[in-house]
C-alpha positions in Angstrom: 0.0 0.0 0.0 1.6 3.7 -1.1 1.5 6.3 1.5 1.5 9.1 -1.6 -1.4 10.0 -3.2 -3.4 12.6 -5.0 -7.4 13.2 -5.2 -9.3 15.3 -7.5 -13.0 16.2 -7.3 -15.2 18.6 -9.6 -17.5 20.4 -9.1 -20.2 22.8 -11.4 -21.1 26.1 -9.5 -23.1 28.9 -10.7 -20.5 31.5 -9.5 -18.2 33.1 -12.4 -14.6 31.6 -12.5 -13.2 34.7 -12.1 -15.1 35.4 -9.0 -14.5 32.5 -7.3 -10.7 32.7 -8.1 -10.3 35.9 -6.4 -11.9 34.5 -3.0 -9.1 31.5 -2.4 -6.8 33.8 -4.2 -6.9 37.8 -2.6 -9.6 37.3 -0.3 -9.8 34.0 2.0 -10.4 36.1 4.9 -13.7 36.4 3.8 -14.6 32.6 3.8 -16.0 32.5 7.1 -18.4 34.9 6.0 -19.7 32.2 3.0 -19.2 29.5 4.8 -19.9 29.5 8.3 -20.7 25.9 9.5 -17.6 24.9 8.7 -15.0 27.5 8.0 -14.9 29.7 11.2 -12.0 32.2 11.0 -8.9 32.7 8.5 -6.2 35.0 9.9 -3.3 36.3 8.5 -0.5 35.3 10.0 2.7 36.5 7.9 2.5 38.3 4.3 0.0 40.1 2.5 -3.5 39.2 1.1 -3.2 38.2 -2.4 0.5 37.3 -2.5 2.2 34.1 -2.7 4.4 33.1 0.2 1.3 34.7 2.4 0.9 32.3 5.6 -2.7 32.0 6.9 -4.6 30.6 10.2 -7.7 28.4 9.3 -10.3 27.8 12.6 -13.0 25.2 11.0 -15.4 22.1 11.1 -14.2 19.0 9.9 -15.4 15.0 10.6 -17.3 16.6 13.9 -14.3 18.4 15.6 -12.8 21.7 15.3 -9.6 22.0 14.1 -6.9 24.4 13.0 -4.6 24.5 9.8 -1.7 26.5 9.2 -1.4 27.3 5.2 1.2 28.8 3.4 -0.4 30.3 -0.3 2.5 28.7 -2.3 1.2 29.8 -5.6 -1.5 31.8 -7.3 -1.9 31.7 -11.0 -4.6 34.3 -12.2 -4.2 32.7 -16.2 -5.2 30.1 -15.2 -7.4 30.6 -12.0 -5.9 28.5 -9.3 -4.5 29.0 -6.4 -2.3 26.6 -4.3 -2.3 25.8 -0.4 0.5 24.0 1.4 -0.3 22.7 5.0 2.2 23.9 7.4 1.2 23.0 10.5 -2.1 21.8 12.3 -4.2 19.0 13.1 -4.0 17.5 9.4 -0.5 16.5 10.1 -1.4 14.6 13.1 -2.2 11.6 10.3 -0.5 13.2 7.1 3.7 13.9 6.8 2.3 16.7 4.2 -1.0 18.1 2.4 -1.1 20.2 -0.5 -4.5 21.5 -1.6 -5.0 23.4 -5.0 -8.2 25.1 -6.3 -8.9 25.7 -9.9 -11.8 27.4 -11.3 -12.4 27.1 -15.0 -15.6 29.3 -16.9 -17.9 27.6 -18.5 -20.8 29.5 -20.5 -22.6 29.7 -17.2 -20.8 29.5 -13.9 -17.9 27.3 -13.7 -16.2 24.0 -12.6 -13.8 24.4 -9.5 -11.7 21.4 -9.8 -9.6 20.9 -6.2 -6.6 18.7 -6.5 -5.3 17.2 -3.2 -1.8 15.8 -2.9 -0.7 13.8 -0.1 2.1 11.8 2.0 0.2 9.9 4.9 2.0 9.0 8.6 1.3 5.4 8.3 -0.7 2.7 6.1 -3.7 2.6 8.4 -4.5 6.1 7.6 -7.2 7.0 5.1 -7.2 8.9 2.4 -8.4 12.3 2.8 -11.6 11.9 1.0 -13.9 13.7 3.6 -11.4 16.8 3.6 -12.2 16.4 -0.4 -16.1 16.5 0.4 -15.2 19.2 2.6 -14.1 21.5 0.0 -16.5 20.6 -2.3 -19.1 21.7 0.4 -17.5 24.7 0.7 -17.2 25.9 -2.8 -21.0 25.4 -3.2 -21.1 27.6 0.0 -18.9 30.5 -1.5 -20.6 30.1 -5.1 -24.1 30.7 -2.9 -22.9 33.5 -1.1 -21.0 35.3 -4.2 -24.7 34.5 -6.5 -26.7 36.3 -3.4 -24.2 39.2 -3.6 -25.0 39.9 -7.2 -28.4 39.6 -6.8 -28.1 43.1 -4.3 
């Protein structure tokens, strides 16, 4: 059994690309706000909104506990609407040696597919992968594609 791995999931929002890409990329702090059963705080912690090498403090819900992740924003490509997070420290690492999520939004005619990508290094064998951090995100994004939709309705 491989302790590497990577997992995609997909999902169609009604929120334009650009829109959402601006959130994970610029404007994270703001997530709580669109998402607050399960994101409950994003602080900076070293850097500057927007820019790459930017650490930030995540508070949120995940499998029934609260929990805490350290990310540094290790890349942000506005071409091609992604933006990258690298766990740092936090309760993830508890059960994985490292975590790299990356969020892509791509436009379709109406709204958008955010694609996240998760790549992984887990402790041990007996861990599983991190498929409900993957449903997680997915939640999430239909959170933040709500909120953003609400917002244009004003």
């Amino acid at each position: 059994m491989t302790l590497v791995g990577k997992l995609e999931g997909v999902v169609e929002i009604d929120a334009p690309a650009v829109e959402f890409h601006d959130v994970f990329s610029c404007r994270p702090h703001h997530v709580p706000n669109m998402t607050p059963d399960r994101i409950h705080g994003c602080d900076l912690h070293e850097g500057e909104w927007g820019k790459e090498g930017t650490i930030v403090l995540w508070n949120y819900s995940h499998d029934g506990s609260r929990k805490v992740a350290k990310e540094l924003i290790e890349n942000i490509d506005d071409v091609n609407l992604s933006t990258t997070y690298k766990v740092i420290e936090g309760d993830i690492l508890k059960e994985y040696k490292s975590i790299k999520g990356t969020v892509q939004a791509t436009p379709k005619e109406k709204g958008s597919l955010v694609r996240w990508t998760l790549e992984y290094e887990k402790l041990n064998e007996n861990i599983p992968d991190p498929h409900t951090l993957l449903e997680f995100l997915i939640h999430c994004s239909k959170d933040i594609s709500a909120h953003l939709m609400e917002c244009q309705k004003k």
